[in-house]
C-alpha positions as CSV (number, residue, x, y, z in Angstrom):
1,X,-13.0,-42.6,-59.1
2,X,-9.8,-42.3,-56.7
3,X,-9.1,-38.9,-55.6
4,X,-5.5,-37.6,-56.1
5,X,-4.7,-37.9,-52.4
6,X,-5.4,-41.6,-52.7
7,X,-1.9,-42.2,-52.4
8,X,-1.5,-40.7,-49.1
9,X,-4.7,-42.3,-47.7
10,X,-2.7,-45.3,-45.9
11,X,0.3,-42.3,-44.1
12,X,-2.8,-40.3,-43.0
13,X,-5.2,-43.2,-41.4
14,X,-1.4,-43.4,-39.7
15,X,-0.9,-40.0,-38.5
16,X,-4.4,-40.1,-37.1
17,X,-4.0,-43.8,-35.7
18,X,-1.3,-42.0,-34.0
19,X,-3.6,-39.6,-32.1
20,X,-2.9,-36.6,-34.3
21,X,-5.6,-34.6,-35.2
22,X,-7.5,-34.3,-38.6
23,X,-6.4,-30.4,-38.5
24,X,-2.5,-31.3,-38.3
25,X,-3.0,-34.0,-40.5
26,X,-4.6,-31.7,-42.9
27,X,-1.9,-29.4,-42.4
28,X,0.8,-31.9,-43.1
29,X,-0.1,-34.0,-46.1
30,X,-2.3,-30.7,-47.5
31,X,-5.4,-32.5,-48.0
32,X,-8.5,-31.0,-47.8
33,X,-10.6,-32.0,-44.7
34,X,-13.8,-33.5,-45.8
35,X,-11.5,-36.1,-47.7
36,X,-10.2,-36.8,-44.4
37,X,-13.2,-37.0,-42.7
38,X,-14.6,-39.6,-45.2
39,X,-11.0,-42.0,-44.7
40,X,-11.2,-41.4,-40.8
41,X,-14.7,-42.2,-40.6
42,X,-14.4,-45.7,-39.7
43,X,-10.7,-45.6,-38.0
44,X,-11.3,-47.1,-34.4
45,X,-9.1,-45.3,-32.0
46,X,-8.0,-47.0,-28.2
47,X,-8.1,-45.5,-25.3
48,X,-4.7,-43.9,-26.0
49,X,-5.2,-42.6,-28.9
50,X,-8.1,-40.7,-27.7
51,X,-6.6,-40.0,-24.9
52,X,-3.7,-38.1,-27.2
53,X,-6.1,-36.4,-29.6
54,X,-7.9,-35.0,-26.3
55,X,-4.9,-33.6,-24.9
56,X,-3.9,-32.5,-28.2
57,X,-7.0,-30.7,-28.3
58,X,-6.8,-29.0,-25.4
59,X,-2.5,-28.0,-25.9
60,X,-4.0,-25.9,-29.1
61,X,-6.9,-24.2,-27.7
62,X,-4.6,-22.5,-24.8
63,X,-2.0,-21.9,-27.5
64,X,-5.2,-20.4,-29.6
65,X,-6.5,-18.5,-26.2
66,X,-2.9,-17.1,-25.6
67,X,-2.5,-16.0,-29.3
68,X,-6.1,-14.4,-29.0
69,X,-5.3,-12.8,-25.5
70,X,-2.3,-11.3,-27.4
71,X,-4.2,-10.2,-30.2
72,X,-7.0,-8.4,-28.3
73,X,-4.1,-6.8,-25.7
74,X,-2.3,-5.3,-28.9
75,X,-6.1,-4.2,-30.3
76,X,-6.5,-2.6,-27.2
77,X,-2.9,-0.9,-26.8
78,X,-3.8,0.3,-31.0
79,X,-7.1,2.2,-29.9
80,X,-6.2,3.5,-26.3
81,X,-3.2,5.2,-28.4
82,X,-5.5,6.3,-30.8
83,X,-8.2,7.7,-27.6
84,X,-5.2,9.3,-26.3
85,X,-3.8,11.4,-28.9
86,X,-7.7,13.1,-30.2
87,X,-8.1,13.3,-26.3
88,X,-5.3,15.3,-26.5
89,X,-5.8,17.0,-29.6
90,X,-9.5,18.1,-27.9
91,X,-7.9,19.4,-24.5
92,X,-5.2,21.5,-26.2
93,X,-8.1,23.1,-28.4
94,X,-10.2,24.1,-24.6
95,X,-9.3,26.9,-22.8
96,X,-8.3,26.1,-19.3
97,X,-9.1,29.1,-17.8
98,X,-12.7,29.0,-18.1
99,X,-14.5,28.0,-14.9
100,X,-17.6,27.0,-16.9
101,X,-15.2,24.4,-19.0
102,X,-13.3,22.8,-15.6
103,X,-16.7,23.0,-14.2
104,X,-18.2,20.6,-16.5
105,X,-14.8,18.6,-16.6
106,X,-15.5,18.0,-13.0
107,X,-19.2,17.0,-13.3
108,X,-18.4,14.5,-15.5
109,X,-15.9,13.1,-13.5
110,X,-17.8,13.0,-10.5
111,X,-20.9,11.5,-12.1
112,X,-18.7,8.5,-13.0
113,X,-16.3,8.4,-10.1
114,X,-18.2,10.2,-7.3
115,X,-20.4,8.9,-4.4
116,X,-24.4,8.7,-4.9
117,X,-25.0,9.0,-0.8
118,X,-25.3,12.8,-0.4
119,X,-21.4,12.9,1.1
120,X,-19.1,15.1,-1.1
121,X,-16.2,12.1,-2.4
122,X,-14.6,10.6,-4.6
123,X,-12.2,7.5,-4.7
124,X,-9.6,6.3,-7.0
125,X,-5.7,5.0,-7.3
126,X,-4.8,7.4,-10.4
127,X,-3.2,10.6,-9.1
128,X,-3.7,12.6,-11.6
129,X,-7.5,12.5,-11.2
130,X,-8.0,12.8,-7.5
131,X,-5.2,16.2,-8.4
132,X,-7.5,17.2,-11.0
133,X,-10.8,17.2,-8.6
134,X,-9.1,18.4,-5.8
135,X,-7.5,21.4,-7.8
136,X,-11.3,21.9,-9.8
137,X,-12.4,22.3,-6.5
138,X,-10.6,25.1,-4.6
139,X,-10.3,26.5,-8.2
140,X,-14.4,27.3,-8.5
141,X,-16.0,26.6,-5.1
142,X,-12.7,27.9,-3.0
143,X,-11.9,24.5,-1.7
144,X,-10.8,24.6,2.2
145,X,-8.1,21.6,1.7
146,X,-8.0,21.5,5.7
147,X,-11.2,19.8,5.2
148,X,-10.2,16.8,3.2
149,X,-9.8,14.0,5.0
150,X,-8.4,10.3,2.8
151,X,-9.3,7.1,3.4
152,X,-6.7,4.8,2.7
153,X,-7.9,1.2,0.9
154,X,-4.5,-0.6,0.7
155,X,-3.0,-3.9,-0.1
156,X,-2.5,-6.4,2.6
157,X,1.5,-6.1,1.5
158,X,1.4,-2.6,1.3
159,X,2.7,-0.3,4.6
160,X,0.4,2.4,5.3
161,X,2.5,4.7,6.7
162,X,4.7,4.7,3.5
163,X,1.6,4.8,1.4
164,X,0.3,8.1,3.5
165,X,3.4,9.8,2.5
166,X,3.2,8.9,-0.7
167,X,-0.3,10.3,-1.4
168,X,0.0,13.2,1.1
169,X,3.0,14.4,-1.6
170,X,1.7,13.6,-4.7
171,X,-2.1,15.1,-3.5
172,X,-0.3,18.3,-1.7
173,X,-2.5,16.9,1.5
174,X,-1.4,17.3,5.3
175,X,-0.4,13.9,6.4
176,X,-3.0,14.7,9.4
177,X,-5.9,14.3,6.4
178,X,-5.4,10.7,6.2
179,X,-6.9,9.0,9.4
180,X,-8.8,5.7,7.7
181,X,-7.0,3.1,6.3
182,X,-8.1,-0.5,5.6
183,X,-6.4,-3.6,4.4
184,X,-7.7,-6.0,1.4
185,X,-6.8,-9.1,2.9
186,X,-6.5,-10.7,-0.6
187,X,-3.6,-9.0,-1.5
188,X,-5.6,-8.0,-4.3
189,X,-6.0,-4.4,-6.2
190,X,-4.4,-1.3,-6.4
191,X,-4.2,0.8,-3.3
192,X,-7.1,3.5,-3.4
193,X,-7.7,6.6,-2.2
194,X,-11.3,8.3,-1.4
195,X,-11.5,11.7,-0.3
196,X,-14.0,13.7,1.1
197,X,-15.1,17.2,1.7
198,X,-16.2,17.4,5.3
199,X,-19.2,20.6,5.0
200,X,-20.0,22.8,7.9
């Protein structure tokens, strides 16, 4: 019994003789794929063809991989906006004034972000947490900022005297803290800035 496609059997062996792919063909003509695979099955294909369905092949996965990239970028935008706004509903519930909260605040941080080696630092390239454990600092322990000193981890593009200015206002550091600074010859990263607390 012929199927109601048989019609179209002779434009599809075509298409595909054509190096298009049993997907697009599918697509096209709207018939099913195992039909197709049964009236492809013995199509012999040159070196041309195949060499056209392979490239074909490989145009739509980077079209697939771009679309999924885009997908998972906007998934991700969806659920840090979501992170954001109960990470702010949280913090405007705490009461900033309590040493024990900020206390805990900074533990936190510094258990993710701090150094293991029995030195007091921390490094980063977001300002608002190297201000937030400098401030949690002199805030509980009485902080002596004089004995900060910053090293500076900077692109190979990037000037370092424009950079120590940069961090020395937005950190509320004497330009005279920052005495390290190294270059990633990769021209990779963000700069980054690691402070530490020099004990007596």
């Amino acid at each position: 019994m012929r199927s109601k496609w048989y019609e179209l059997k002779p434009t599809a062996i075509e298409l595909r003789q054509k190096g298009i792919s049993l997907r697009e063909v599918e697509r096209i003509l709207k018939i099913p794929k195992s039909t197709l695979s049964g009236w492809f099955k013995d199509v012999k294909l040159n070196h041309k063809q195949q060499e056209k369905l392979k490239t074909n092949f490989l145009k739509a996965l980077i079209k697939a991989r771009r679309k999924a990239v885009k997908w998972h970028n906007k998934q991700k935008e969806s659920r840090l906006i979501i992170a954001k706004s109960e990470a702010e509903e949280i913090l405007s519930k705490l009461n900033l004034e309590d040493n024990s909260i900020i206390e805990l605040a900074l533990s936190m941080l510094y258990m993710g972000e701090g150094a293991k080696n029995g030195r007091t630092a921390i490094g980063n390239s977001n300002p608002l947490i190297l201000k937030f454990f400098i401030n949690a600092l002199k805030k509980i322990y009485g902080l002596d900022i004089t004995k900060i000193k910053c090293e500076l981890h900077l692109r190979a593009d990037q000037n370092p005297e424009t950079m120590k200015k940069f961090w020395s206002k937005e950190l509320n550091i004497p330009l005279s803290s920052f005495a390290s600074v190294s270059h990633d010859k990769r021209t990779t990263g963000r700069d980054v800035v690691i402070l530490r607390y020099k004990e007596d």
